[in-house]
N, C-alpha and C positions, 0 to 999 in steps of 0.2 A: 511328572515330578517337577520340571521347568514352570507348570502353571500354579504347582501350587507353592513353590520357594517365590515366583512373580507374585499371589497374594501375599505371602507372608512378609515380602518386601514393603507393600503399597502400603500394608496394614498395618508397619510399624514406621512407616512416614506421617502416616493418618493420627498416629497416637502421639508423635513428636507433634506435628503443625498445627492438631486441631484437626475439626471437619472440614476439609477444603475440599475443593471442585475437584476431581478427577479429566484430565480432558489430552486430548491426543494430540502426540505432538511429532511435525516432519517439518523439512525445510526442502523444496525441491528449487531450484534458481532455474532449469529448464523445462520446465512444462507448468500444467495443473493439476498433478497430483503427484501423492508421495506415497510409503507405505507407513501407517504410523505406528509409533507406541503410545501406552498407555502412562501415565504420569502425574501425580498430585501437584496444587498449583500454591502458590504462597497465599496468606490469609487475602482477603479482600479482592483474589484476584480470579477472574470469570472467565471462562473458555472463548478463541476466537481463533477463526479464518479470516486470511487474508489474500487474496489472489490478483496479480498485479499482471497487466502486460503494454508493456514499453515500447513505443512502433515509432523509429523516424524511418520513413521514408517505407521500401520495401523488407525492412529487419525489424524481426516483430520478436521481442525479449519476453519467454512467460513465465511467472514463478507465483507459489503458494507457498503458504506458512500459514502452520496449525500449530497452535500450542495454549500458553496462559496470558493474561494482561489485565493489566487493574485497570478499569473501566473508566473513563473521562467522559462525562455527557459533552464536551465542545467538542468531541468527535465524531463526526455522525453515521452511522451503520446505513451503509450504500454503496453507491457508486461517490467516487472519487475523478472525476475529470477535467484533463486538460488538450489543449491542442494551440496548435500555432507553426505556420509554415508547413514542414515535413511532419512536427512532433503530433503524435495521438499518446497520450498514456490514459489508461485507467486503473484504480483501485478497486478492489469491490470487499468491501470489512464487513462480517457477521461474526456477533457475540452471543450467546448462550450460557445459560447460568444454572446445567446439570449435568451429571457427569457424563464424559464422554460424550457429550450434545454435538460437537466439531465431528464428530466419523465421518462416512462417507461422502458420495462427490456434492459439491456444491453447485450451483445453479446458478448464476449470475443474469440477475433482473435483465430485460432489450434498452440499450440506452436511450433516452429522450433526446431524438435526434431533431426537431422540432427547432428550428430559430428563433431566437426570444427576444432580438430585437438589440441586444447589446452588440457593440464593435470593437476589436482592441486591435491597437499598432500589432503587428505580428513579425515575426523574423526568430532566425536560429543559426547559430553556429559552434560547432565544435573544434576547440584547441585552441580558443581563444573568448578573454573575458568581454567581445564587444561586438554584437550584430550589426549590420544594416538593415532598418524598416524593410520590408517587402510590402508596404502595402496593411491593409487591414483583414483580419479576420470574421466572420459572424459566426457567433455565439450561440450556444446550444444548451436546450434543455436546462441545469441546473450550474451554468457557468453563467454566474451573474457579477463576478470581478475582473477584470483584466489585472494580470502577473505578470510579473518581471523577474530571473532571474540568473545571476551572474555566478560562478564558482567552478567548483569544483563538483564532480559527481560522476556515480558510476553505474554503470546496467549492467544487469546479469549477465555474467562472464567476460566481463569487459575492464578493462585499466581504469582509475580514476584519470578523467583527462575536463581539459577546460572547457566549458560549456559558456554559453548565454542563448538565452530566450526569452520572449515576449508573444504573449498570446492571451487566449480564455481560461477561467480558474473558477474550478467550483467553492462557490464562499466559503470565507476561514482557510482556504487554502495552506497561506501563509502561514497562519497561525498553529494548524496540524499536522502537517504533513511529514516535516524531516522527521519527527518524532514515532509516526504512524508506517511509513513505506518501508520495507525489508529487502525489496530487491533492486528497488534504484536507491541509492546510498551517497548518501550529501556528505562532503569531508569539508569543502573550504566555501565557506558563502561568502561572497561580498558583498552580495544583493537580493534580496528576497521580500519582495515587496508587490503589496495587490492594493489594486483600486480600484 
């Protein structure tokens, strides 16, 4: 009875919105995986995973989200990486464009651990907006910017508190990122900048 009042729900969101994507949606902030539902997406907008984990130091923060998102090609479906001093984070975004195409577990590509020749100032600190250099870092696989960033921001299960860092960014960093990350969460920038 529950599965068939669940179609007759989808089926009359289907006949309000149009034909849109059907695609599964969880949010877990501590691990890589969730349990999901099933759920119609707004016009133009295509199924996507997103699986993040946030590592300074020995505290490694993991979180996924699966749901809908209207698709930006200056986004690019991959790996997402940075690093500098303590910080490691990575993203990893797949999109799909049939329904329910996000189910099950995801697979996240081995990262291009390979040095690529790039160097950046590097250093980090938290609860304040202003590091001291430690020196430089080398660059990896598809971080061909060096980042700078100053604000505010928060990791999974964590307070907003003040941050800075400087290290390796994978290109358009800058340009994508607060808009694209779900489980680290930018509130005050006063600096976010790549070169």
């Amino acid at each position: 009875m529950r599965a068939f009042l669940s179609s007759i729900c989808i089926f009359s969101a289907l006949i309000v919105t149009g034909l849109c994507l059907i695609c599964d949606h969880c949010v877990n902030l501590h691990g890589h995986s969730c349990e999901t539902v099933s759920s119609p997406c707004k016009d133009e907008e295509v199924c996507v995973t997103t699986l993040e984990n946030s590592t300074v130091g020995n505290d490694m923060r993991l979180s996924v989200f699966k749901g809908c998102q209207k698709y930006d090609p200056r986004i690019p479906e991959g790996i997402i990486l940075y690093s500098g001093g303590p910080v490691f984070f990575t993203g990893y975004i797949e999109y799909c464009k049939e329904d329910n195409c996000n189910n099950g577990t995801v697979t996240v590509p081995a990262i291009n651990m390979t040095k690529n020749g790039l160097e950046c100032p590097a250093c980090y600190i938290k609860g304040s907006y202003e590091c001291t250099e430690v020196g430089t870092i080398k660059c990896i696989g598809n971080q061909e910017q060096c980042l700078e960033y100053s604000g505010e921001l928060r990791r999974p299960g964590t307070p907003f508190e003040k941050y800075e860092y400087k290290g390796c960014a994978t290109t358009g960093a800058c340009d994508f990122s607060p808009s694209v990350l779900m489980g680290l969460t930018f509130r005050k920038n006063l600096k976010l900048t790549c070169m």
